[in-house]
N, C-alpha and C positions, 0 to 999 in steps of 0.2 A: 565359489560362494553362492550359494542356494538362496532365491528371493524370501523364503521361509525362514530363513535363519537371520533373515535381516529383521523381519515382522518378529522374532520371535527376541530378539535384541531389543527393540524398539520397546517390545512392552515390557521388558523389568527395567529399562530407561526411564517408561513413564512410571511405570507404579514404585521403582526404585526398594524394591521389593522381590525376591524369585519368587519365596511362595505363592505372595499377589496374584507375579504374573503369572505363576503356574495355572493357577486357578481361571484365573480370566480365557486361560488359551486352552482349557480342557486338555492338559498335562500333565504329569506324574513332576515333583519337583525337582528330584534324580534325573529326570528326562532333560528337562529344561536347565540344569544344571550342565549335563554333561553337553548339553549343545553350546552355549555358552563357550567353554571350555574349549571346545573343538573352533568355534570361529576365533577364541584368542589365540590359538596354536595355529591357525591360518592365516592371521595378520601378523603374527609374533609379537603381538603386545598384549600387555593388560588393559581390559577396556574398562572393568569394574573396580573401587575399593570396595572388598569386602566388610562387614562391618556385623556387631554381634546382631540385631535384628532391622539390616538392611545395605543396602549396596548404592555407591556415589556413584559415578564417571570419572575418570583419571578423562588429561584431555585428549589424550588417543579417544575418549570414549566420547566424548561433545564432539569429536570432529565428524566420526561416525554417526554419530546420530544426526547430526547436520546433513550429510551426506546419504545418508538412507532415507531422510524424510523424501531429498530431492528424487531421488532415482524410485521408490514406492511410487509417488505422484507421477513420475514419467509414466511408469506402467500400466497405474489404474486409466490415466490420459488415453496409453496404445490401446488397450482392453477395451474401453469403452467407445472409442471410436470404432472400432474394429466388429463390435459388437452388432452396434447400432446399423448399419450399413447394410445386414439383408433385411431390417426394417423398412415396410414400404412408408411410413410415415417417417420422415427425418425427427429425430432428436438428440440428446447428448448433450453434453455437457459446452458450454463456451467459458474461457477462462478469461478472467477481466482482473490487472492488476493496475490501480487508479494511483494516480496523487487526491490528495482531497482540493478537489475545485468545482468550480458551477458548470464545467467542460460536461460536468458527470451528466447534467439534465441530459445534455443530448443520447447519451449513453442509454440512460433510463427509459428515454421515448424508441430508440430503437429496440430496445429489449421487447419492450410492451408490444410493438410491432410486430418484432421479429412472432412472441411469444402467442399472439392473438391468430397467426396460420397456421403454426407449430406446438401445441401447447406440450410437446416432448421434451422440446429445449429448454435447458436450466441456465441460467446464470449463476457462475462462480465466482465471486468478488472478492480479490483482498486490495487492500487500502496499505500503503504505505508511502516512504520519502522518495524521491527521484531514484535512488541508487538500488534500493528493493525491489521497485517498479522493473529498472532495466536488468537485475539480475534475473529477474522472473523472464521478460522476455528472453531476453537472452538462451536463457536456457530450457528453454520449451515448457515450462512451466505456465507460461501464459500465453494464449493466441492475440489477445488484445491488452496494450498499455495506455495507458493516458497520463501523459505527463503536463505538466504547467514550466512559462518559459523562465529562463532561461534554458531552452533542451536542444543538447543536440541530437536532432533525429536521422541527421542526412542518410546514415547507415538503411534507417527504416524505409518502406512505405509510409507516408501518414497525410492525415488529413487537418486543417486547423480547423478545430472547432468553434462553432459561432461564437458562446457564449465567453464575456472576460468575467476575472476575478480585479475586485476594484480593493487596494489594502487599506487597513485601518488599524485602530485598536482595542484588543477586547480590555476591560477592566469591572473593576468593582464597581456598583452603583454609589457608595460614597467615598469614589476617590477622588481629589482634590480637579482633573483634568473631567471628569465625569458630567459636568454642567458646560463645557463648550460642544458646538457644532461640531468642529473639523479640529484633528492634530497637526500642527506646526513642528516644523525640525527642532525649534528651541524646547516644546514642551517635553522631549526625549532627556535634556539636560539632566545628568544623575542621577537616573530613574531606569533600574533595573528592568530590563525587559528579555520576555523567552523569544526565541526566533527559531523558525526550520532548521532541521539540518541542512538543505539543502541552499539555504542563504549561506549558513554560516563555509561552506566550502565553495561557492560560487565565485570565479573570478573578479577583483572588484570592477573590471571593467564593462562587466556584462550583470553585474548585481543589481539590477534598478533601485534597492530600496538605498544602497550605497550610493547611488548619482543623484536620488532624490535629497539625501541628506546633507549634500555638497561637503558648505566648508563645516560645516557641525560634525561630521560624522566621528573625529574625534570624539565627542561627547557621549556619544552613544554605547551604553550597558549593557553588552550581554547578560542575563541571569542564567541561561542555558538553554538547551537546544531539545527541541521535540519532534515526533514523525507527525504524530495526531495531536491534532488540538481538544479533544475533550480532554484529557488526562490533563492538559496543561489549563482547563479551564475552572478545574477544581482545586488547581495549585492557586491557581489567582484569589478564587473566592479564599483561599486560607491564608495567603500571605498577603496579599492587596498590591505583587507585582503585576506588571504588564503583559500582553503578549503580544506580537507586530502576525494578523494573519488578517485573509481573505475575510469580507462582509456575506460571503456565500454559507463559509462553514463557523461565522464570528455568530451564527444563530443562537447560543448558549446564554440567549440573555430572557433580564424578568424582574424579579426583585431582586437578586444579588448582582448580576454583570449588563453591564451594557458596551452597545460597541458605537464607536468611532472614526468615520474615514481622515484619511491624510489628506492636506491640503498646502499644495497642489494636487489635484487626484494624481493617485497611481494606478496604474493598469495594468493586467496581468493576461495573457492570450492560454490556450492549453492544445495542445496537440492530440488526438488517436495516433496509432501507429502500430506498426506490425511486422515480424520480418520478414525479408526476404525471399524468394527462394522456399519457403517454407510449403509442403505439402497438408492442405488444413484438412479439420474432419469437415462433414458435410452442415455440421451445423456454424461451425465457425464460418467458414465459407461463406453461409448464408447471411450468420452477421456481418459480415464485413461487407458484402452488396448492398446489404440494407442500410447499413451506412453511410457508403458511399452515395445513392439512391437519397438519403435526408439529409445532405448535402449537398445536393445540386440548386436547390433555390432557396436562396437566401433564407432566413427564419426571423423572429423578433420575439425571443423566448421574456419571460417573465424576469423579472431582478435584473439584473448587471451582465446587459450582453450588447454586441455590436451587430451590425450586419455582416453578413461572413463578405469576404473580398476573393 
């Protein structure tokens, strides 16, 4: 299987179209047809349904695709570090897969750092739940993770970052809890609320917001579960449900939402991390000195942070 044959699956995947893709990849549609053809007669299955003007995925075909985005991105990764390296100026690409937390400020201020010696080096960010985070690392996909705890890092390197996430609740500005200070375990009483995924599969023994809620936690309403909280912040302003997240990224407020801390405060720590063993390009490398480097004396960043220990 030829990397070109995967690039060239990938775009009548995207455009769901041959002709489309034909066009987009400066191909003859015969061309791109009979390739197609030839990679289903190499995996022995059908990857496309056919259709009178266009073409679905059968899920031999979503798995593929899933799978080829991974292994492209490995490549352009090797490419590009490989590239970069008889550059006398370091640069390339560093790959950053985050949870969403206020861990991130620190991330942000080494980028700027890193970027202000190097302006070659980019930052690559994607944002998702704990589990996306660790498949990204995991799989070379990402040089650097930041997860928020409960995480087990032990596997990793990592460093705990300064800054905490304090919880709360985002809602509507005229919801009935909208005029208190601080939320109470009782104010949860049969009132639908969104949560991470990453809560909702969290052991309860190690769930903080399940120990904070004690004997109530009976009471408490899933409405369903999110990676990112904007999308679920939009859901709120339309339904006038809840959602249980951080005061770092509960920012989505104004005239329609405000947010809310818990009371007892909750706290949340977030780790960097990175793996092991792992042979980095020259620019990761660099970030992660420089990290480690803006972590050696203490900090007192802005909003909801501690002193590192």
């Amino acid at each position: 299987m030829e990397l070109r044959t995967l690039r060239y699956f990938l775009a009548v995947a995207y455009e769901g179209n041959i002709t489309h893709a034909a066009e987009s990849l400066y191909l003859s549609q015969p061309s791109l047809t009979r390739q197609i053809q030839l990679l289903e007669e190499e995996l022995g299955c059908k990857l496309f349904v056919r259709k009178r003007h266009s073409v679905e995925l059968t899920p031999e075909g979503l798995e593929l695709r899933s799978r080829a985005i991974e292994a492209l991105s490995i490549i352009e990764h090797i490419e590009q570090d490989f590239s970069n390296r008889s550059d006398q100026e370091i640069s390339g690409s560093v790959f950053v897969a985050a949870a969403e937390t206020a861990g991130m400020r620190t991330i942000a201020r080494v980028a700027a750092k890193l970027r202000t010696k190097h302006p070659g080096i980019t930052i690559e960010l994607t944002t998702g739940d704990a589990f996306s985070v660790a498949d990204r690392l995991d799989k070379g996909l990402a040089d650097i993770a930041v997860f928020c705890e409960p995480a087990n890092v032990a596997k990793y390197h990592s460093r705990r970052l300064p800054e905490v996430d304090t919880w709360g609740v985002l809602m509507r500005a005229d919801d009935p809890l909208a005029h208190k200070e601080v939320i109470v375990s009782s104010d949860f009483a049969r009132r639908p609320c969104y949560i991470s995924t990453q809560q909702r599969s969290t052991e309860h023994e190690t769930n903080p917001f399940r120990t904070w809620m004690g004997r109530r936690r009976g009471q408490f309403k899933v409405a369903g579960t999110l990676d990112l909280v904007r999308n679920a912040a939009t859901m709120v302003t339309a339904s006038g449900e809840l959602v249980l997240t951080f005061k770092s990224i509960g920012g989505y407020t104004g005239d329609e939402l405000v947010f809310r801390p818990l009371s007892p405060t909750l706290q949340t720590g977030s780790f960097a991390a990175w793996k092991r063993g792992r042979t980095f390009s020259d620019a990761a490398r660099l970030f992660i000195d420089t990290l480690k480097e803006e972590l050696v004396q203490p900090k007192t960043p802005s909003g909801d942070a501690r002193p590192q220990t």
